[in-house]
N, CA, C and O atoms as a GROMACS GRO file, in nm:
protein
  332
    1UNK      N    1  19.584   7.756 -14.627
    1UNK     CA    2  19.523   7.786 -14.499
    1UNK      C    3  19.622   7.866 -14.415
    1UNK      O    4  19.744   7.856 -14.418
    2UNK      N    5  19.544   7.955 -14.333
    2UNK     CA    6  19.655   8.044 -14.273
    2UNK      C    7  19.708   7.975 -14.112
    2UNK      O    8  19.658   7.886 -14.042
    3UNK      N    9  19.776   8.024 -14.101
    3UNK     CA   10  19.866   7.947 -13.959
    3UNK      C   11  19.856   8.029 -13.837
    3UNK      O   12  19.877   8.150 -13.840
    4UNK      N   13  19.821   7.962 -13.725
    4UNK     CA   14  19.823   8.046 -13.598
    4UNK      C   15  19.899   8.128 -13.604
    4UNK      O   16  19.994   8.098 -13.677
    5UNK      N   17  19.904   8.273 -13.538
    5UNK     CA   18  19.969   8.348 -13.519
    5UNK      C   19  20.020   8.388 -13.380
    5UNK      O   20  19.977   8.289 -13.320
    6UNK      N   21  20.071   8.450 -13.300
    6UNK     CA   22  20.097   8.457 -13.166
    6UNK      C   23  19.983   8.569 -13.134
    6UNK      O   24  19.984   8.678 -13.191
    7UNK      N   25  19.880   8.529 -13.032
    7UNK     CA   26  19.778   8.609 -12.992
    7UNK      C   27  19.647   8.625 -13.077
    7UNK      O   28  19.560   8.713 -13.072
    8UNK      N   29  19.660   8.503 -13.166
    8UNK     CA   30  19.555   8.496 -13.255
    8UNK      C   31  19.456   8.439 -13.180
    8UNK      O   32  19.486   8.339 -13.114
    9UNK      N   33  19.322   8.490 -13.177
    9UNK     CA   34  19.223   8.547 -13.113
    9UNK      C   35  19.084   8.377 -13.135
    9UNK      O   36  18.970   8.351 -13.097
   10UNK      N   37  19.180   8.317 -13.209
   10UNK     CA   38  19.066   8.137 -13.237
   10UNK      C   39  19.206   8.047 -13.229
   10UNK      O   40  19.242   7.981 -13.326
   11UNK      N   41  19.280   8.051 -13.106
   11UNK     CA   42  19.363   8.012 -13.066
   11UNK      C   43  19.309   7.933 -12.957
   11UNK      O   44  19.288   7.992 -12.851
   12UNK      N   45  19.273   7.766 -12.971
   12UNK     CA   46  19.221   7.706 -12.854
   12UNK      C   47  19.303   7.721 -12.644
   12UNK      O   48  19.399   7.680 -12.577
   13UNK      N   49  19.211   7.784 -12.634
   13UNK     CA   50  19.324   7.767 -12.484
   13UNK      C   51  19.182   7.706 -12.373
   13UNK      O   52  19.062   7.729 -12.362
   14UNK      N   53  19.284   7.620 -12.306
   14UNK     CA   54  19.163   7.553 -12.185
   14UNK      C   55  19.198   7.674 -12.043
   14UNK      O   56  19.291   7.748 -12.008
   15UNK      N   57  19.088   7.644 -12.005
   15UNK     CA   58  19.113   7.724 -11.832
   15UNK      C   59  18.979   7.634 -11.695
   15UNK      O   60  18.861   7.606 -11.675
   16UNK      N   61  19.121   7.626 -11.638
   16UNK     CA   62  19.070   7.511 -11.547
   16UNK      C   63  18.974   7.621 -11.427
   16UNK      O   64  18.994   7.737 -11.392
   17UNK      N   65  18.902   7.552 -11.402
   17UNK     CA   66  18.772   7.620 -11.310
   17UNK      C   67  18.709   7.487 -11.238
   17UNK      O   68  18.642   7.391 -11.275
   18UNK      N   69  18.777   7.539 -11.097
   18UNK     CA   70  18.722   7.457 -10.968
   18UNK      C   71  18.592   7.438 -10.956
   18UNK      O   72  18.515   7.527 -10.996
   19UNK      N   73  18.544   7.323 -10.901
   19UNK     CA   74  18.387   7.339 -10.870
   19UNK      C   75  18.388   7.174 -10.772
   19UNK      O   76  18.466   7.079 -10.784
   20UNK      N   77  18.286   7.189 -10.692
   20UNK     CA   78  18.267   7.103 -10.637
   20UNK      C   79  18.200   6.965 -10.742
   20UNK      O   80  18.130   6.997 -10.839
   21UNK      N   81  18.219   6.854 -10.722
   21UNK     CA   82  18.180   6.753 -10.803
   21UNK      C   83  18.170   6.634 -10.694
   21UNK      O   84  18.256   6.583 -10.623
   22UNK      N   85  18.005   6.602 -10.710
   22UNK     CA   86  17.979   6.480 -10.626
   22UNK      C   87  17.947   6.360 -10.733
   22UNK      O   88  17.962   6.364 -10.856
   23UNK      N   89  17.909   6.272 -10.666
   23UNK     CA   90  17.935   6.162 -10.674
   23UNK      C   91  17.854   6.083 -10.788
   23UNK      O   92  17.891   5.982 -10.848
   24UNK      N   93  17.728   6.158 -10.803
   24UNK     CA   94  17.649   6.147 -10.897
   24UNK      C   95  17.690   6.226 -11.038
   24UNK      O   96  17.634   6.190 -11.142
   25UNK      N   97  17.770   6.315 -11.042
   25UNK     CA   98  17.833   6.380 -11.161
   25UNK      C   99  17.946   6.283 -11.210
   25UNK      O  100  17.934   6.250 -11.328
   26UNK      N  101  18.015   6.248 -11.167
   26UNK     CA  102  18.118   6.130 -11.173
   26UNK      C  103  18.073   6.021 -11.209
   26UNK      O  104  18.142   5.956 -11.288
   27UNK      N  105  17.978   5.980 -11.174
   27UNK     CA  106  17.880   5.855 -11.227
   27UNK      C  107  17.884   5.857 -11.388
   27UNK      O  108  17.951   5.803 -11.476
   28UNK      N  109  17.751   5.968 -11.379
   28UNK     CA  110  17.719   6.018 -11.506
   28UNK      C  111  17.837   5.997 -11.619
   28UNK      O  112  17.862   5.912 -11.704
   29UNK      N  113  17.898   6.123 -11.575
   29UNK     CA  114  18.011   6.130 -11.689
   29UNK      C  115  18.104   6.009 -11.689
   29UNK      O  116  18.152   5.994 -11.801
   30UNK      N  117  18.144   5.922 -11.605
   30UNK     CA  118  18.242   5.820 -11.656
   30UNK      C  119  18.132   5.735 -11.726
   30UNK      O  120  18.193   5.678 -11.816
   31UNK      N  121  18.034   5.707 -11.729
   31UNK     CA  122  17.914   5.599 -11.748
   31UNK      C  123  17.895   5.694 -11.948
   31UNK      O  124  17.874   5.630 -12.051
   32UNK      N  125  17.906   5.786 -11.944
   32UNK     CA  126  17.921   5.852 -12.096
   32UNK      C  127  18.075   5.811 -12.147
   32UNK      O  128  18.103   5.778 -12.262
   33UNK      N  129  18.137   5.817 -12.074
   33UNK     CA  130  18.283   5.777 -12.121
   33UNK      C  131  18.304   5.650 -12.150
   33UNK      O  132  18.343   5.623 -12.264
   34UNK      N  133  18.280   5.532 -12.043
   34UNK     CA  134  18.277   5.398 -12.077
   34UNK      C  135  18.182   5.365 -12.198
   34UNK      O  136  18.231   5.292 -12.285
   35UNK      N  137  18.046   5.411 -12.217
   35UNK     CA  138  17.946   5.368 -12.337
   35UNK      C  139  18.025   5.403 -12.463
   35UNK      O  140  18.030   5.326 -12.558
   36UNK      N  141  18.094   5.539 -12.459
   36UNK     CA  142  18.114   5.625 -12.594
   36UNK      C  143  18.256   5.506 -12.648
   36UNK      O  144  18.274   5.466 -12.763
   37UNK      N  145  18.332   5.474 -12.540
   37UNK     CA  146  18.423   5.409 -12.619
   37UNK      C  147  18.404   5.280 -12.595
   37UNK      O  148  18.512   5.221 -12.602
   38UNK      N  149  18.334   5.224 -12.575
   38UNK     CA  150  18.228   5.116 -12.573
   38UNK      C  151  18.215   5.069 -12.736
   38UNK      O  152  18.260   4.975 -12.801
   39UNK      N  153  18.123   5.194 -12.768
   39UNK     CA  154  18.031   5.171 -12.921
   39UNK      C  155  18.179   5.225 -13.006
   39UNK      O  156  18.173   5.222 -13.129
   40UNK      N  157  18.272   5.259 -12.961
   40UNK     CA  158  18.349   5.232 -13.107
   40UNK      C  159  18.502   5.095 -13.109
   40UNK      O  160  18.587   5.078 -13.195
   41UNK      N  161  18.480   5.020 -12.973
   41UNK     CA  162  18.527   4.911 -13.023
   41UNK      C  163  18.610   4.862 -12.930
   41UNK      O  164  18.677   4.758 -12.934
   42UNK      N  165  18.600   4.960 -12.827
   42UNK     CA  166  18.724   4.921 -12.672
   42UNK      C  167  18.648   4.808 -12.621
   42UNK      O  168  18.525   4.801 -12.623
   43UNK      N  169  18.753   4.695 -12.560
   43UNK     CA  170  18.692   4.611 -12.477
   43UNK      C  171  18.684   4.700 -12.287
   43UNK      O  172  18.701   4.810 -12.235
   44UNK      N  173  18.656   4.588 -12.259
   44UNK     CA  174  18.660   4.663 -12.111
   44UNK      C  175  18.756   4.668 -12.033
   44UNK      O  176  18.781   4.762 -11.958
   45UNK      N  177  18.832   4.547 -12.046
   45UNK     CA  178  18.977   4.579 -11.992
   45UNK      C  179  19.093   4.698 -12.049
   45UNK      O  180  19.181   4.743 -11.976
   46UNK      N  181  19.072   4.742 -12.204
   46UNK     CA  182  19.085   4.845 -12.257
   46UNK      C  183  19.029   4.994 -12.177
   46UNK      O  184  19.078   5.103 -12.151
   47UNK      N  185  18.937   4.946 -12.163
   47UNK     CA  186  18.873   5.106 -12.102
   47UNK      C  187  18.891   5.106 -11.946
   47UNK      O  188  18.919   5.206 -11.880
   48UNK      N  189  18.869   4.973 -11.896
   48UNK     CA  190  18.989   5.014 -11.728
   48UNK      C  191  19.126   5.041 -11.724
   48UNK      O  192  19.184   5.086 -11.626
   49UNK      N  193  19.181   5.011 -11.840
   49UNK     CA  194  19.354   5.085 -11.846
   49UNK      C  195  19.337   5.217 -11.912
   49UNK      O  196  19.449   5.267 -11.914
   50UNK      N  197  19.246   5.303 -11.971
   50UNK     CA  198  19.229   5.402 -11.970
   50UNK      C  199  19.230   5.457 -11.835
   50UNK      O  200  19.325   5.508 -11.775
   51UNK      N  201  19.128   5.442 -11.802
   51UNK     CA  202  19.032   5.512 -11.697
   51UNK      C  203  19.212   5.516 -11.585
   51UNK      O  204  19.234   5.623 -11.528
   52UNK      N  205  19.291   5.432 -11.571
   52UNK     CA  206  19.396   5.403 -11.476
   52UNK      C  207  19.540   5.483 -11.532
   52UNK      O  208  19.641   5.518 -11.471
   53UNK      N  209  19.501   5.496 -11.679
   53UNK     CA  210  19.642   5.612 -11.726
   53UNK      C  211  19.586   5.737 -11.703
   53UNK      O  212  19.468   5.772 -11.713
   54UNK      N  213  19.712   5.818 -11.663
   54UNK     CA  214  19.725   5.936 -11.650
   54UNK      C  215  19.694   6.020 -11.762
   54UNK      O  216  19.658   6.138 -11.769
   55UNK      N  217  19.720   5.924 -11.858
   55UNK     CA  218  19.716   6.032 -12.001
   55UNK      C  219  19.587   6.070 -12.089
   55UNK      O  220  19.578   6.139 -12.191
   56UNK      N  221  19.489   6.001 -12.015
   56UNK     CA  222  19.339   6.044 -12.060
   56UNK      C  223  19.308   6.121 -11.887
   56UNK      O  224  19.274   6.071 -11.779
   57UNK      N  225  19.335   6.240 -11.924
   57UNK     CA  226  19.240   6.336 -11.803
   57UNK      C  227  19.166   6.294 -11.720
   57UNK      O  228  19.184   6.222 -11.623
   58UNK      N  229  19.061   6.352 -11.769
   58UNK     CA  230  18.922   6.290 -11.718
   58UNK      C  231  18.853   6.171 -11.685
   58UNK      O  232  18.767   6.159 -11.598
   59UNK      N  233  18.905   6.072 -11.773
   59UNK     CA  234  18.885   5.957 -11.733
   59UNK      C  235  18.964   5.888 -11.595
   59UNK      O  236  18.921   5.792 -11.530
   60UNK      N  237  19.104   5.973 -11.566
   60UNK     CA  238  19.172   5.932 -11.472
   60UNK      C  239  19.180   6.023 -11.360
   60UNK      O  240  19.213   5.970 -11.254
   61UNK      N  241  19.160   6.132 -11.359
   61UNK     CA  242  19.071   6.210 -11.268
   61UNK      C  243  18.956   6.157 -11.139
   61UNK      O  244  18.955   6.167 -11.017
   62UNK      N  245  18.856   6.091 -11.255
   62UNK     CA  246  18.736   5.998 -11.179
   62UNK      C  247  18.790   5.906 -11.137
   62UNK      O  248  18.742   5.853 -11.036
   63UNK      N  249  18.880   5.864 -11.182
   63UNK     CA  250  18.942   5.729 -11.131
   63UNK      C  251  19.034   5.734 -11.019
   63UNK      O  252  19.057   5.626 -10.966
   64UNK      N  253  19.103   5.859 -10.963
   64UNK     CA  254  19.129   5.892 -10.847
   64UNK      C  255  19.063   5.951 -10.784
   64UNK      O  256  19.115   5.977 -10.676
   65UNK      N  257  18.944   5.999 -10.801
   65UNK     CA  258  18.880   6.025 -10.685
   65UNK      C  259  18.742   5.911 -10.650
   65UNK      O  260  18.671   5.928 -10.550
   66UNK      N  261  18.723   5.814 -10.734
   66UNK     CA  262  18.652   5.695 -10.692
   66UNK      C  263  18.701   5.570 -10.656
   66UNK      O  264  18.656   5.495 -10.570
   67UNK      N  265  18.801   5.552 -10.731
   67UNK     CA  266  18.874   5.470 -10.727
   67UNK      C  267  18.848   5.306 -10.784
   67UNK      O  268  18.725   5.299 -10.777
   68UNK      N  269  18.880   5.215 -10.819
   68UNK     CA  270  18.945   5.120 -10.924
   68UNK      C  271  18.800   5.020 -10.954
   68UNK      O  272  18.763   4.971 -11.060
   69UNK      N  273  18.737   5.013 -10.822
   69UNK     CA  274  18.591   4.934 -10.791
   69UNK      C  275  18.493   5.005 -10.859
   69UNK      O  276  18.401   4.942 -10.909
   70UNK      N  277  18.499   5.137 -10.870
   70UNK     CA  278  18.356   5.221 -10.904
   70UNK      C  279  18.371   5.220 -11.046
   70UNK      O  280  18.265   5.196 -11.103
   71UNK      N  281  18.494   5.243 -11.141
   71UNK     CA  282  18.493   5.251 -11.267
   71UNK      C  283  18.487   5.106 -11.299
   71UNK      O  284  18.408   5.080 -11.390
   72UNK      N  285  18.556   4.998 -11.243
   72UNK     CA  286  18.494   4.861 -11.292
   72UNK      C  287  18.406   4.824 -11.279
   72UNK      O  288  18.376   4.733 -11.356
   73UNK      N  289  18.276   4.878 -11.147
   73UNK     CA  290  18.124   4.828 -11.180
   73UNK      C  291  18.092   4.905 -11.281
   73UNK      O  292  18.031   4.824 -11.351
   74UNK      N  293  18.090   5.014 -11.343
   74UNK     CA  294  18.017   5.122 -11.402
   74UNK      C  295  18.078   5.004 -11.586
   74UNK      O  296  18.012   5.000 -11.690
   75UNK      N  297  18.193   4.943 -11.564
   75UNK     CA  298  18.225   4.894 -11.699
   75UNK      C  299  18.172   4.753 -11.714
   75UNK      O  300  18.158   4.705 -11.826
   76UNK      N  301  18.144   4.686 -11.604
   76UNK     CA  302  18.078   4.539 -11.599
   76UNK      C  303  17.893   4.589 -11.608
   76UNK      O  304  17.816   4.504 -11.654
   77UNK      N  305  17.847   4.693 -11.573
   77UNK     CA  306  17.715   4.729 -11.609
   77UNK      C  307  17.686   4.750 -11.756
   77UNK      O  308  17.598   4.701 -11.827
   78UNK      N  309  17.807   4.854 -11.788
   78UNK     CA  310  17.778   4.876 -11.972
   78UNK      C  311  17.805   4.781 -12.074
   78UNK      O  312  17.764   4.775 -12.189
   79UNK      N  313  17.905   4.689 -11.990
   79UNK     CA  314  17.909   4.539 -12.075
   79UNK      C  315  17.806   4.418 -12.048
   79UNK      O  316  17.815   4.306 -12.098
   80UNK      N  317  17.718   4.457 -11.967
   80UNK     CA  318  17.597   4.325 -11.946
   80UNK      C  319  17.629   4.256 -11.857
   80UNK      O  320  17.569   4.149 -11.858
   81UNK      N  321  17.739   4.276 -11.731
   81UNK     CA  322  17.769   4.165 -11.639
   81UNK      C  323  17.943   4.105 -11.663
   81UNK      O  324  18.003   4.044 -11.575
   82UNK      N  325  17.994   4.132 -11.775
   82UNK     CA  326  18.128   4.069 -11.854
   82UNK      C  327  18.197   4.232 -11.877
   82UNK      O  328  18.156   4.348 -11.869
   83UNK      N  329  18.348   4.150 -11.916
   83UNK     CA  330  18.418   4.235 -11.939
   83UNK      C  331  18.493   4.206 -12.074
   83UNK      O  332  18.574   4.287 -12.118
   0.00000   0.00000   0.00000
């Protein structure tokens, strides 16, 4: 298999692009985030120390701009009331 090259053209690069994001988009998407690692085996206290490290993005992203209450109801809903 051939190896990246410098300026090779299927070279993954991200580019960050501002946009306004309310409150209902944040919902959504952490509520896809908590289910997805949900169904492969995280408990919930697992997925609130996600959501609280820095080192998953997005998940901690939402989690500073909602803050610690909104991602733990959204994880006591996808767990049935329990964590």
């Amino acid at each position: 298999m051939k190896g990246l090259e410098s300026g090779d053209p299927f070279e993954l690069v991200g580019v960050p692009h501002r946009s306004e994001i309310d409150a209902e988009t944040d919902e959504a998407t952490a509520r896809c985030i908590v289910e997805d690692y949900a169904l492969t085996g995280f408990s919930g206290r697992e997925i609130l120390q996600l959501f609280a490290s820095p080192s998953y993005g997005l998940p901690h992203a939402i989690f500073r701009r909602r803050g610690a209450e909104f991602v733990h109801q959204l994880v006591t809903d996808v767990f049935g009331g329990g964590k």
